[in-house]
Every structure is written in C-alpha cells, then in structure tokens.
C-alpha positions as CSV (number, residue, x, y, z in Angstrom):
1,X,-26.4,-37.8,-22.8
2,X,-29.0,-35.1,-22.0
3,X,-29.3,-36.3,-18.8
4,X,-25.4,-35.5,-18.3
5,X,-26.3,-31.8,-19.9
6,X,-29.1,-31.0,-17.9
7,X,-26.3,-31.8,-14.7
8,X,-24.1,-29.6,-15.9
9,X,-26.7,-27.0,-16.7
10,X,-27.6,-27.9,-12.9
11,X,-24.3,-27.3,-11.3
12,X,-23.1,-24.1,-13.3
13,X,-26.4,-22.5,-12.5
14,X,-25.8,-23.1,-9.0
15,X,-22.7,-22.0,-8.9
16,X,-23.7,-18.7,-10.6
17,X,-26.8,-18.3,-8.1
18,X,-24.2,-18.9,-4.9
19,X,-21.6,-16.5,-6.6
20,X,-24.5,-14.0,-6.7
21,X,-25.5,-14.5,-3.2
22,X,-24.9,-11.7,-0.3
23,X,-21.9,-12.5,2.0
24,X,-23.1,-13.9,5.3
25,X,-22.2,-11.7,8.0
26,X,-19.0,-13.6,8.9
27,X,-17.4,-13.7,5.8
28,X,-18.1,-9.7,6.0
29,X,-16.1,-9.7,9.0
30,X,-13.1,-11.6,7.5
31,X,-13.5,-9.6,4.5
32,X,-13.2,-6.2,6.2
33,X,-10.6,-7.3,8.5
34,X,-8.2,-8.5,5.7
35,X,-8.8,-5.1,4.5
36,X,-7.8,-3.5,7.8
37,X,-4.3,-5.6,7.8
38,X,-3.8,-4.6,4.3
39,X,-4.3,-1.2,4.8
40,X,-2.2,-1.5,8.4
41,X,0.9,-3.6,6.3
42,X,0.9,-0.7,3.5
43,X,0.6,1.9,6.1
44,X,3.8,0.7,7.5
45,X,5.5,0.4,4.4
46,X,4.8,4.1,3.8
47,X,5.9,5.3,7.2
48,X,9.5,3.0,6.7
49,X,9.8,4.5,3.0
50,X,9.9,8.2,4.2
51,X,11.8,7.6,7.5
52,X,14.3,6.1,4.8
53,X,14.0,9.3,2.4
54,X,14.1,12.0,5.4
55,X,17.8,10.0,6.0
56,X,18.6,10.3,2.3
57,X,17.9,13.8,2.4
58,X,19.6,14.2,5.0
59,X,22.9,12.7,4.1
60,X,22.5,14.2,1.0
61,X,22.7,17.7,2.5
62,X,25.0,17.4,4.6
63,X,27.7,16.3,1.9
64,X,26.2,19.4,0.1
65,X,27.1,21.7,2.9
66,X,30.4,19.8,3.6
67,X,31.7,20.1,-0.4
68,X,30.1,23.6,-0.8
69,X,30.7,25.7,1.6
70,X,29.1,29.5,1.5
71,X,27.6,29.0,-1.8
72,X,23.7,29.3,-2.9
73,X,23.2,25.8,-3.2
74,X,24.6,24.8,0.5
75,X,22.0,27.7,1.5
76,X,19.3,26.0,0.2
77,X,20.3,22.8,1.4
78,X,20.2,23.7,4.7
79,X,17.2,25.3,4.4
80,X,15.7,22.0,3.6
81,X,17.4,20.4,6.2
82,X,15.8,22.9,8.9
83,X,12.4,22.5,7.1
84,X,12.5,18.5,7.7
85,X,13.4,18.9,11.0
C-alpha cells in the first residue's frame, strides 16, 4: 500500500513540476498566434457590429426626417446623419 502512495506522491509531483515549467519556444509561438486570431476574429466582429449600427442609425433618421418634417428633432437628426458620414 505505501508503495502505491509513494506512486501517486510520484506522479502528482511531476505533474506539478511540468505544470510549472517555462513554455518551450514552440508552444510560445502557438500560444501567441491563437492570440493573434482571437484578437483578428473579435476585431472583425467589432467592425460588422458598427457597420450594422451606422445602418441603424441611419434608417432611423431618415424615418425621423421623413415623419417630422421642419421640426427640432428632424434638425438634429440630420445633423447626426451628416456627422456619421
């Protein structure tokens, strides 16, 4: 039985000491290029989510100065409008 202890006292320290080993070099690589792609992926999503709000915005407005005509509000709308553009 103590042998069986003393293997398992073995194994989990070796998998502490590996677990606290620097990454070799390669695995760096991977690491930072997952990273890249990640970044790259969200960077994407970012750029579709405001082409998608300046076309919100955009219809929005325009209803505003199509309901509204000569009012403050249609004003400012179309101030936005030229602002985004």
């Amino acid at each position: 039985m103590s042998k069986r202890i003393l293997e398992l006292s073995t194994g989990n320290n070796e998998l502490y000491a590996r677990r606290r080993k620097p990454d070799s070099i390669d695995v760096q690589e991977m690491k930072t290029q997952a990273k890249n792609e990640r970044e790259k992926r969200k960077a994407e999503r970012l750029s579709d989510l405001a082409t998608s709000l300046y076309f919100i915005i955009t219809v929005i407005t325009v209803v505003v100065i199509i309901t509204c005509p000569y009012t403050y509000t249609t004003t400012a709308a179309f101030s936005l409008l030229t602002e985004l553009n």
